[in-house]
KELOMI-510341 format. One record per residue (C-alpha): x, y, z; residue number from 1; residue in three letters. Coordinates in Angstrom, 2 decimals. Example, Ala and Ser with C-alpha at 12.3 -4.5 7.8 and 13.67 -1.06 7.14 Angstrom:
<rs>
+---------+---------+---------+-----+------+
|    east |   north |      up | pos | code |
+---------+---------+---------+-----+------+
|   12.30 |   -4.50 |    7.80 |   1 |  ALA |
|   13.67 |   -1.06 |    7.14 |   2 |  SER |
+---------+---------+---------+-----+------+
</rs>
This chain:
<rs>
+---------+---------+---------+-----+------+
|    east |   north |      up | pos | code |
+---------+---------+---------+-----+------+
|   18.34 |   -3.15 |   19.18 |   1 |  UNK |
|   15.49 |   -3.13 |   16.92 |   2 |  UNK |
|   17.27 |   -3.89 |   13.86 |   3 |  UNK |
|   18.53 |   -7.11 |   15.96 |   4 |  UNK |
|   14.87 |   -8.11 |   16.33 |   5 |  UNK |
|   14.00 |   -7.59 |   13.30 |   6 |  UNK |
|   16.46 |  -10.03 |   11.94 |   7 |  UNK |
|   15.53 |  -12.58 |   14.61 |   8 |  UNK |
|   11.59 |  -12.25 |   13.90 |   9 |  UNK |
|   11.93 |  -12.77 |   10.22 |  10 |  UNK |
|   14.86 |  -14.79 |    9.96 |  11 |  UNK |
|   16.66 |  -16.30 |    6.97 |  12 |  UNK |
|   13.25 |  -16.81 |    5.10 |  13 |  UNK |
|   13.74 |  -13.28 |    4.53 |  14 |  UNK |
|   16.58 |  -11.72 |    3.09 |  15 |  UNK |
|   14.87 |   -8.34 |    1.42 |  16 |  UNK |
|   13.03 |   -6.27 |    4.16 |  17 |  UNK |
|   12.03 |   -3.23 |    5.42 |  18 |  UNK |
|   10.48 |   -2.15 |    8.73 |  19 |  UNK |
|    9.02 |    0.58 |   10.68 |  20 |  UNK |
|    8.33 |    0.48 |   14.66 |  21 |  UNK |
|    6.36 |    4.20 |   15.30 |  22 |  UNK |
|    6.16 |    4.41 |   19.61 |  23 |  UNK |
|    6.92 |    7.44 |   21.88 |  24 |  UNK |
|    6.15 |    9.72 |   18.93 |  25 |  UNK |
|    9.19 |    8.44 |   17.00 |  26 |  UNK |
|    9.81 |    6.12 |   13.91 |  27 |  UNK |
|   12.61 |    3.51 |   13.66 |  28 |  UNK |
|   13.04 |    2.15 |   10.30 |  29 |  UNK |
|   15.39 |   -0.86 |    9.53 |  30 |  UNK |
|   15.92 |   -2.21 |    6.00 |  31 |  UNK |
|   17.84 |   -5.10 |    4.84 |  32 |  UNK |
|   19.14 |   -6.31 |    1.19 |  33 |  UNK |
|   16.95 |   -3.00 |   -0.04 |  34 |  UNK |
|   17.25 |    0.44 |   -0.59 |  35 |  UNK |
|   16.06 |    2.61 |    1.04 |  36 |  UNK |
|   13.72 |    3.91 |   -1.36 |  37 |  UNK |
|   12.57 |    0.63 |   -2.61 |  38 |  UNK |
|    8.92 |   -0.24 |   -3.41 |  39 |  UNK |
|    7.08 |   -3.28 |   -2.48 |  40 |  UNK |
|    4.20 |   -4.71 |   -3.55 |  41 |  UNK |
|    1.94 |   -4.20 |   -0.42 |  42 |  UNK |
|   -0.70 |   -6.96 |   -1.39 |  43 |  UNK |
|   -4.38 |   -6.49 |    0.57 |  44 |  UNK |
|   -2.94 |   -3.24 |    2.52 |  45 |  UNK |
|   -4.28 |   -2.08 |   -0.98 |  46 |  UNK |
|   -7.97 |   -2.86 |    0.48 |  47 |  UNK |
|   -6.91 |   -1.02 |    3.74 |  48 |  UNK |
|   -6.58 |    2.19 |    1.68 |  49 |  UNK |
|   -9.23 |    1.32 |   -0.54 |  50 |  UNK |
|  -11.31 |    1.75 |    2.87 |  51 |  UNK |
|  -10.05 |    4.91 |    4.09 |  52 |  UNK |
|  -11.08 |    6.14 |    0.77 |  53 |  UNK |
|  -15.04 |    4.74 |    1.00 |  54 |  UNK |
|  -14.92 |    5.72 |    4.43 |  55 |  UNK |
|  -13.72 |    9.42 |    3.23 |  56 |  UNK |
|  -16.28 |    9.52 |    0.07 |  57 |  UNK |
|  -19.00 |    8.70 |    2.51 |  58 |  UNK |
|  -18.23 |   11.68 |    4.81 |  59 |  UNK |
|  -18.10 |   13.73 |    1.77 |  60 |  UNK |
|  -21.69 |   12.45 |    0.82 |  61 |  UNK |
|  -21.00 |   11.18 |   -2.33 |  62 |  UNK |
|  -21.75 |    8.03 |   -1.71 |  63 |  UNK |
|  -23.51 |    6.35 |    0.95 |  64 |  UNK |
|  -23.32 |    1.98 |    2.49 |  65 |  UNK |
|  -26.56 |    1.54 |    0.96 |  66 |  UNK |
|  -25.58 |    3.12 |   -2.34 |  67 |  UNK |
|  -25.91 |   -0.43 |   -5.08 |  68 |  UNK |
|  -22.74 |   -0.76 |   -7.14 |  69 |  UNK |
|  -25.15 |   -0.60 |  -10.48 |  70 |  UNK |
|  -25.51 |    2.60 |   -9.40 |  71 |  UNK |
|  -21.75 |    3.67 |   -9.84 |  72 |  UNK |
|  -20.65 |    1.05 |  -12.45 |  73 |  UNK |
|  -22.37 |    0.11 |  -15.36 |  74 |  UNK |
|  -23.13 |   -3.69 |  -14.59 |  75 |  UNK |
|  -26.65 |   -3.93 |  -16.17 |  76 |  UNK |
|  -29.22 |   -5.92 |  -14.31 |  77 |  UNK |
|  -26.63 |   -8.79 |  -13.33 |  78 |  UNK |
|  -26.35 |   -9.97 |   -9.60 |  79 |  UNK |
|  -23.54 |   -7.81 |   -8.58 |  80 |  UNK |
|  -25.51 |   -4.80 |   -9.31 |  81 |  UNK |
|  -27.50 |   -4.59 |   -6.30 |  82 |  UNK |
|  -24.84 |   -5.47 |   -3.75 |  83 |  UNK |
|  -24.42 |   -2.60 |   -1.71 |  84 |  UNK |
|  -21.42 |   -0.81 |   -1.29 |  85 |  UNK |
|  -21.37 |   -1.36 |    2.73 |  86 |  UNK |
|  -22.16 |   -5.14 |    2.36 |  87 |  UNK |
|  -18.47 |   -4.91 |   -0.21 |  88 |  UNK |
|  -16.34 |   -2.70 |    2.73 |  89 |  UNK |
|  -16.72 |   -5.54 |    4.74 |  90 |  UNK |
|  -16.60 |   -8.63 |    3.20 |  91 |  UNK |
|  -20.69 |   -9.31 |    3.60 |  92 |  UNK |
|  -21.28 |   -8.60 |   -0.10 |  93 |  UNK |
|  -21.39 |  -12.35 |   -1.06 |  94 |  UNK |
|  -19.75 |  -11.94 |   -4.23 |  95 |  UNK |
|  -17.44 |  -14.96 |   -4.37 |  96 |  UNK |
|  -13.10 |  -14.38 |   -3.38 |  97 |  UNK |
|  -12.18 |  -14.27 |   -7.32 |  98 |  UNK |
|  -13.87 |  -13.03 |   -9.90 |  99 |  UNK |
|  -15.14 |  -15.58 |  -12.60 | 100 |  UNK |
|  -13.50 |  -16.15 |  -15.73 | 101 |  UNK |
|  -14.85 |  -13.85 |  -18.43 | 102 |  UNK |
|  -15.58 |  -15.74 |  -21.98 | 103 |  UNK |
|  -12.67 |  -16.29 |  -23.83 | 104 |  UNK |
|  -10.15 |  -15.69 |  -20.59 | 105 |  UNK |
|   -8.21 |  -18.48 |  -18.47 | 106 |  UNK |
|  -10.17 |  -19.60 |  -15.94 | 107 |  UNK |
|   -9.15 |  -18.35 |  -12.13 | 108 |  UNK |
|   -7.68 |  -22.07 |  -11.77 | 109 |  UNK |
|   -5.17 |  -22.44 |  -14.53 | 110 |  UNK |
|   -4.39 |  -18.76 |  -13.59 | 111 |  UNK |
|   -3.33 |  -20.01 |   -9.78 | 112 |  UNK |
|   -1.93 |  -22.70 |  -11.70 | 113 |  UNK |
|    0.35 |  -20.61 |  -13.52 | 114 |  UNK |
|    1.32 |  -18.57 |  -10.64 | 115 |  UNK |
|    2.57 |  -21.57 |   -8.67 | 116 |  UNK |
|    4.27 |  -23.65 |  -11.47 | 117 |  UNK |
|    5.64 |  -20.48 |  -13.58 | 118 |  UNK |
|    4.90 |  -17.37 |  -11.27 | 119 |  UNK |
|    3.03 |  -15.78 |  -13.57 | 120 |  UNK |
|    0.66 |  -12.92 |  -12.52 | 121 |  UNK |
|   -2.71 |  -14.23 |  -12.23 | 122 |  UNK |
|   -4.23 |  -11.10 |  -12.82 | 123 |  UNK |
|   -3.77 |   -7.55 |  -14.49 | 124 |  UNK |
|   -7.42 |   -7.37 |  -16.27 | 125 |  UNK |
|   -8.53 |   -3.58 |  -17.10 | 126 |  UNK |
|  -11.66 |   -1.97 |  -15.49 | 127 |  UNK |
|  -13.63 |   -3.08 |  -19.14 | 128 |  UNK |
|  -12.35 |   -6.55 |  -18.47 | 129 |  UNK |
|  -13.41 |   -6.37 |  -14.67 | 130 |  UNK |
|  -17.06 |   -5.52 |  -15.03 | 131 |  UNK |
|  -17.96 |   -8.30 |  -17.26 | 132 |  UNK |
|  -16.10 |  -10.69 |  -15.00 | 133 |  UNK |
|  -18.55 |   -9.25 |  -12.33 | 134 |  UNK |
|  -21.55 |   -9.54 |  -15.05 | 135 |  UNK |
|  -20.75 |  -13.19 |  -15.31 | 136 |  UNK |
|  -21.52 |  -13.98 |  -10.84 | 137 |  UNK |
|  -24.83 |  -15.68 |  -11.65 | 138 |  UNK |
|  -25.48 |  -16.99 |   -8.17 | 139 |  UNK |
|  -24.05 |  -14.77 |   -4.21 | 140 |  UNK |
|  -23.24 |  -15.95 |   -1.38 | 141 |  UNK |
|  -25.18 |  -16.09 |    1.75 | 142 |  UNK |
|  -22.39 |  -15.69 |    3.84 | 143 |  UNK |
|  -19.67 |  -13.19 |    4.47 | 144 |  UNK |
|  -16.37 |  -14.73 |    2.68 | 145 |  UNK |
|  -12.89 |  -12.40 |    2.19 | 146 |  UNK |
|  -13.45 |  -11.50 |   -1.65 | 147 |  UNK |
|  -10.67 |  -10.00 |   -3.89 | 148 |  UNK |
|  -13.77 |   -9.44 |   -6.23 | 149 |  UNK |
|  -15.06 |   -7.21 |   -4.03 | 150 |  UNK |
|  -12.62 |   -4.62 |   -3.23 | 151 |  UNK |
|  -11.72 |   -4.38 |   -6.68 | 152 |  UNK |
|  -15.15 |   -3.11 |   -7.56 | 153 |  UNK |
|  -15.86 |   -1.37 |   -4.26 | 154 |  UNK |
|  -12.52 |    1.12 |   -5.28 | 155 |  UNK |
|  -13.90 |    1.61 |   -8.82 | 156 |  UNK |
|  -17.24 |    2.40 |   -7.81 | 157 |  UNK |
|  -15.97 |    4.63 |   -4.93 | 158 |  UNK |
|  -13.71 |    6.57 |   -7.75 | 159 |  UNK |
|  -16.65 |    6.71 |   -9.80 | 160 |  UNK |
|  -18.98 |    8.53 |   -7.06 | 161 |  UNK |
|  -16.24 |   10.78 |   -7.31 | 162 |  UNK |
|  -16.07 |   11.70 |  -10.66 | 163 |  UNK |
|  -12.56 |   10.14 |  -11.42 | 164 |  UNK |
|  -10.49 |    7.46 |  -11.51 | 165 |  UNK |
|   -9.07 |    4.84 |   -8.51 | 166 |  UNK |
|   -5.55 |    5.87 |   -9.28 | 167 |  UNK |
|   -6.78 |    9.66 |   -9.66 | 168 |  UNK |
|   -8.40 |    9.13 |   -6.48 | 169 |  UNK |
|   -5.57 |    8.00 |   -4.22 | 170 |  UNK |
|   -3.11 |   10.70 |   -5.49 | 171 |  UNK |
|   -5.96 |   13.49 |   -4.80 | 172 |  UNK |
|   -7.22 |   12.72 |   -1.35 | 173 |  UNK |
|   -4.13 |   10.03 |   -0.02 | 174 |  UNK |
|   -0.64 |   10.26 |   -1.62 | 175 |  UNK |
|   -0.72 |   13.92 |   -2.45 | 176 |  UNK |
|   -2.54 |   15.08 |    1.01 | 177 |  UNK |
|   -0.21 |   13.10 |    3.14 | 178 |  UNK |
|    3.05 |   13.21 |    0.79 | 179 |  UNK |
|    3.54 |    9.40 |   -0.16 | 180 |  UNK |
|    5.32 |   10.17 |   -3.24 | 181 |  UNK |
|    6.46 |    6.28 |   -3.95 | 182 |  UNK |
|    2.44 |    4.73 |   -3.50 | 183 |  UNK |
|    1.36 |    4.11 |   -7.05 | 184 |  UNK |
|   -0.81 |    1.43 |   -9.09 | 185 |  UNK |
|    1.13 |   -0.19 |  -12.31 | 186 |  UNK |
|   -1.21 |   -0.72 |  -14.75 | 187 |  UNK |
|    1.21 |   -2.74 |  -16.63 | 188 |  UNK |
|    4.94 |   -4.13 |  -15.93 | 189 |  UNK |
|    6.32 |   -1.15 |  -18.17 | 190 |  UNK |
|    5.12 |    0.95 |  -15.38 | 191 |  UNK |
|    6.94 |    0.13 |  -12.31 | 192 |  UNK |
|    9.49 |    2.67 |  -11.48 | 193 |  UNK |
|   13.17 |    2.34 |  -11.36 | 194 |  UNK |
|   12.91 |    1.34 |   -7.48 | 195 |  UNK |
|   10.52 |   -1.63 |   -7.78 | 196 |  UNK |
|   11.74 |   -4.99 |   -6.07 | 197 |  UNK |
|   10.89 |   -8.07 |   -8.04 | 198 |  UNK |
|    9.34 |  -10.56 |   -5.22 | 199 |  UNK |
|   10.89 |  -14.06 |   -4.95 | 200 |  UNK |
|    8.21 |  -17.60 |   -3.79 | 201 |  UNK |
|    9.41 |  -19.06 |   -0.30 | 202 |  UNK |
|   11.52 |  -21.14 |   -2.13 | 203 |  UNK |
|   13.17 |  -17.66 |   -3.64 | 204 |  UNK |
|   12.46 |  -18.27 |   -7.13 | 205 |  UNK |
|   11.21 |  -14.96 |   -9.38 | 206 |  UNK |
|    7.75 |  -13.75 |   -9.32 | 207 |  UNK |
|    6.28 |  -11.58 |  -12.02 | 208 |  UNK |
|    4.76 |   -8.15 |  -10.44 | 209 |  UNK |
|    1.44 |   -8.04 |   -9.74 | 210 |  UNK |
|   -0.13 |   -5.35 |  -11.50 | 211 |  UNK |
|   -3.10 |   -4.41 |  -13.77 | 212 |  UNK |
|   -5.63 |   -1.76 |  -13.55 | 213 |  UNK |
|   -8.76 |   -4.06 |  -12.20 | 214 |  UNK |
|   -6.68 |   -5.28 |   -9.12 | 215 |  UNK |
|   -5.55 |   -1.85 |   -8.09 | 216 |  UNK |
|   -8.04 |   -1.62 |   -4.99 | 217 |  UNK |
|   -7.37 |   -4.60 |   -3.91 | 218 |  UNK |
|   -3.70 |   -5.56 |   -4.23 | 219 |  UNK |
|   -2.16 |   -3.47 |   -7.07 | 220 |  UNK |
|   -0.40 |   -0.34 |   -4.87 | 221 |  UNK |
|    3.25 |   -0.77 |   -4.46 | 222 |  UNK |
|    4.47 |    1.52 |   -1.85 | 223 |  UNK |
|    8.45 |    2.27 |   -0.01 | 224 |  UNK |
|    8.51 |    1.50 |    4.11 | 225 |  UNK |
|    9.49 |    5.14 |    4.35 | 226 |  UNK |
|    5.59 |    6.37 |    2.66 | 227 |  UNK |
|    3.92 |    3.59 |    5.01 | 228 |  UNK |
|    5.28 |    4.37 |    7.85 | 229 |  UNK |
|    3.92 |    8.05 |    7.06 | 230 |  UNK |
|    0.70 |    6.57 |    6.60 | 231 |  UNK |
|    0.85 |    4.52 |    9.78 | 232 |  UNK |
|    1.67 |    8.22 |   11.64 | 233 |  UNK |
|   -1.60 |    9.92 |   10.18 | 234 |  UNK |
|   -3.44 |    7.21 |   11.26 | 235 |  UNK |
|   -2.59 |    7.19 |   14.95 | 236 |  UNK |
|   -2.37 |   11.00 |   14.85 | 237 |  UNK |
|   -5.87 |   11.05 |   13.21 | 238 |  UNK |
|   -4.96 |   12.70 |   10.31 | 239 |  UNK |
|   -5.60 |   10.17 |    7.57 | 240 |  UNK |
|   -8.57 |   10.76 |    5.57 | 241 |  UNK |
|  -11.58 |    8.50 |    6.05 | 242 |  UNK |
|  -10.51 |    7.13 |   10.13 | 243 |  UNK |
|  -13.75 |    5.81 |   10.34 | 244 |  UNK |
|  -12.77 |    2.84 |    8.55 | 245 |  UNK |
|  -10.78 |    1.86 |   11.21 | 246 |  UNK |
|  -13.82 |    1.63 |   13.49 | 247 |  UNK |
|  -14.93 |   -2.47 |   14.03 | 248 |  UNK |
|  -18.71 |   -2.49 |   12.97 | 249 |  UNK |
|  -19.41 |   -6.41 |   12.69 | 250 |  UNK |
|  -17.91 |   -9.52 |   13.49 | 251 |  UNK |
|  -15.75 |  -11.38 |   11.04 | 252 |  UNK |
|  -14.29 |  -14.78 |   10.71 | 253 |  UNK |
|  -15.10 |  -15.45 |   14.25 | 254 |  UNK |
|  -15.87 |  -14.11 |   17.70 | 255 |  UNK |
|  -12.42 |  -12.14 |   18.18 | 256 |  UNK |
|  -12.30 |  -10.42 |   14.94 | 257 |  UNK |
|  -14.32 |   -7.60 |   14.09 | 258 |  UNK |
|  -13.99 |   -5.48 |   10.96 | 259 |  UNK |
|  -14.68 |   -1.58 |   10.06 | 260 |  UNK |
|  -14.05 |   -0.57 |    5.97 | 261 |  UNK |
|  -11.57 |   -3.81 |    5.65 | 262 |  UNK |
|   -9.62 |   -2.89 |    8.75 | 263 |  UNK |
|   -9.36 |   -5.90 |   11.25 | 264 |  UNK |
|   -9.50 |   -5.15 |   14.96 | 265 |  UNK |
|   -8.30 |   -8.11 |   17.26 | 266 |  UNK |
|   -7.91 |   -8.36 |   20.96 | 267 |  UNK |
|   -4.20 |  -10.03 |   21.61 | 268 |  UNK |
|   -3.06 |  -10.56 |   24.70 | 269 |  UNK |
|   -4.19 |   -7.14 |   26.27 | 270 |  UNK |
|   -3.66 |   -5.25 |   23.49 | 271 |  UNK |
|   -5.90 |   -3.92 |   21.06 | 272 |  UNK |
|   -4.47 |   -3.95 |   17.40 | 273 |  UNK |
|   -6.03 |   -2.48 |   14.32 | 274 |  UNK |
|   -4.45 |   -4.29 |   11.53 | 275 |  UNK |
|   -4.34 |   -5.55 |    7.98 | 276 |  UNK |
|   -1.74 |   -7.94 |    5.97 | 277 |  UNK |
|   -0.51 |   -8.23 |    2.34 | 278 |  UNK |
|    0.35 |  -11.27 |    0.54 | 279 |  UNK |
|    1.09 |  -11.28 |   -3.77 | 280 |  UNK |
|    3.24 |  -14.26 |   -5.60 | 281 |  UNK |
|    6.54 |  -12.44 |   -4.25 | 282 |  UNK |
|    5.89 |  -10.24 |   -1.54 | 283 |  UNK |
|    4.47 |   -9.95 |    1.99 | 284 |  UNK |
|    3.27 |   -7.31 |    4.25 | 285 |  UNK |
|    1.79 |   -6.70 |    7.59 | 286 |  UNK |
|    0.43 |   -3.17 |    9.33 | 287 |  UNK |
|   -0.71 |   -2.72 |   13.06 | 288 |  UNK |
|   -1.63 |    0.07 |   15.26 | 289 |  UNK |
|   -2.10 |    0.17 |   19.00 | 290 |  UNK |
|   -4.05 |    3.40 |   19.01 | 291 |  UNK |
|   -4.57 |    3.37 |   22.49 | 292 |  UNK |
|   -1.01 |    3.20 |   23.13 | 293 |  UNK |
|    0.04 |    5.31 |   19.98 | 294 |  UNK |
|    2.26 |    2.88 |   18.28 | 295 |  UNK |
|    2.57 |    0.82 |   15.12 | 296 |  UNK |
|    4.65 |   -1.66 |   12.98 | 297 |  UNK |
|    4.65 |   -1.82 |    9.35 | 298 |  UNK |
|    6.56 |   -4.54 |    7.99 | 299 |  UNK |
|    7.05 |   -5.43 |    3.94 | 300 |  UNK |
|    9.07 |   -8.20 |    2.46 | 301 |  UNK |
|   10.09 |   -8.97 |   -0.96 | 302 |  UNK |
|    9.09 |  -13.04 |   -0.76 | 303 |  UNK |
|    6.16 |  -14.52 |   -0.26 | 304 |  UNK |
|    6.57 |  -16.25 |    3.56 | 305 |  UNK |
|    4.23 |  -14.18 |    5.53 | 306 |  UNK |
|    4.99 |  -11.71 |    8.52 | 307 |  UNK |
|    2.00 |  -11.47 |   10.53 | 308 |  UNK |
|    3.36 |  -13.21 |   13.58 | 309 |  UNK |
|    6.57 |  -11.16 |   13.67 | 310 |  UNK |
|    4.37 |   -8.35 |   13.42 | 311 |  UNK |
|    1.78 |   -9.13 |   16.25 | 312 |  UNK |
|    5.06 |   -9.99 |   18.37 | 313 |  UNK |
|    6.51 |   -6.39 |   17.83 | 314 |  UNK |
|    3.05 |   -4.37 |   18.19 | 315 |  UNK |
|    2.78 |   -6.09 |   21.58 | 316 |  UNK |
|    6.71 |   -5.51 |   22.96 | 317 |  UNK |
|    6.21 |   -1.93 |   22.15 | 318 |  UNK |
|    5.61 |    0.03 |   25.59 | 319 |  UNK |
|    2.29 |    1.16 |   26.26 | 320 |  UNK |
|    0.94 |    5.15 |   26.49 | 321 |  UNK |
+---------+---------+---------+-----+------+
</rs>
């Protein structure tokens, strides 16, 4: 039955998926033109994590929402400095969606150019490279704005209050707590594993992975359906480190969304779902819980056509506590 649906919700646009449906204490999983033990590119679900784990280092005390990234990273006296990490865990920080072209580098532009025309990855800077991108914002924002920029530095800077590094960080208080052996961060395309999916455009032509140690925080972790629907489990069972993230503390984009630590909370149709999506050059995802009622989907694709719809469709047929 839910395999059926599946296939109707995401239709011919996508041939390579994998889904999980967790309701009445029990996980479904259906997968299509993949193995089983395939990883995905998860896109922005990257900043989902990246907010458990501020969320967690703030309960720990090691770092606070008013603790300034200059404190953590060494930025100098440059804008970005003073931004505060709480302002960065939800999108208030200012800092613009992309980070600014460091001297001698391609500009953002012919980057999303590249992507688009050749499917190149537009990204894959180092930390090194990273920080003087973020030394060259000259002017914030006065507005909150979704920025890519931001989560990128807010996971360094949280794995730096910790004494480590982001990938360090996920395996020590994420992947190795909960057991979500496939969730790792290629720094490089020599990295991927044997079981990594290369993502296809709408139109199904090759995309190059999206990896590179800057963007890890944000939309570097590639991850199997089996690892997060485990993750989806310890978060309506409670048992995921840093749940506070989850919790909505200011409106974003608009009187029905509110955000926690990059987690989205939206009222639909009766039902209120905690939520984040994933989008790269060849892959889309989608997560959503129903903590009230217990349940969740997690959906990842291997092309680019989004899946939130299917995904707010399923959250909401699920059956209710």
């Amino acid at each position: 039955m839910l395999e059926a649906t599946l296939r109707t919700r995401l239709g011919s646009r996508h041939p390579r998926f994998a889904g999980a449906v967790i309701a009445g204490g029990e996980t479904t999983i259906v997968i299509r033109g993949v193995a089983p033990e395939s990883d995905f590119e998860i896109g922005s679900i990257s900043k989902a994590i990246t907010g458990l784990l501020y969320a967690d280092a703030c309960g720990r005390g090691e770092i606070a929402p008013a603790t300034p990234l200059g404190e953590l990273l060494p930025l100098g006296n440059c804008a970005a400095a003073g931004v505060s990490l709480g302002s960065l865990s939800r999108h208030a920080s200012g800092l613009p969606r992309l980070a600014p072209a460091a001297p001698g580098s391609a500009s953002m532009l012919r980057r999303t150019a590249s992507l688009v025309l050749q499917g190149d990855n537009p990204y894959g800077e180092s930390l090194a490279e990273l920080l003087e991108q973020a030394r060259a914002v000259r002017r914030l924002g006065t507005r909150p704005r979704y920025s890519n920029l931001g989560y990128e530095l807010l996971g360094h800077a949280v794995a730096a209050g910790a004494g480590t590094g982001y990938r360090e960080l996920v395996a020590a208080r994420l992947s190795g707590p909960l057991a979500l052996d496939s969730v790792y961060m290629p720094a490089t395309p020599g990295e991927l594993r044997p079981g990594a999916l290369t993502g296809t455009s709408r139109g199904g032509r090759p995309r190059q992975p999206w990896t590179g140690e800057a963007l890890a925080p944000a939309g570097g972790i590639r991850a199997s359906i089996q690892d997060l629907a485990r993750l989806a489990r310890a978060l309506l069972d409670g048992t995921a480190p840093g749940m506070a993230a989850l919790d909505p503390v200011a409106k974003f984009g608009g009187p029905a969304v509110r955000i926690g630590a990059a987690w989205l909370t939206l009222d639909a149709k009766g039902r209120r779902v905690t939520w984040h999506n994933g989008g790269t050059g060849g892959f889309s995802s989608w997560i959503g819980l129903d903590r009230e009622a217990n349940a969740g989907v997690v959906l990842l694709t291997a092309t680019a056509a989004p899946v939130d719809q299917p995904g707010f469709e399923l959250l909401r047929e699920l059956p209710a506590r």
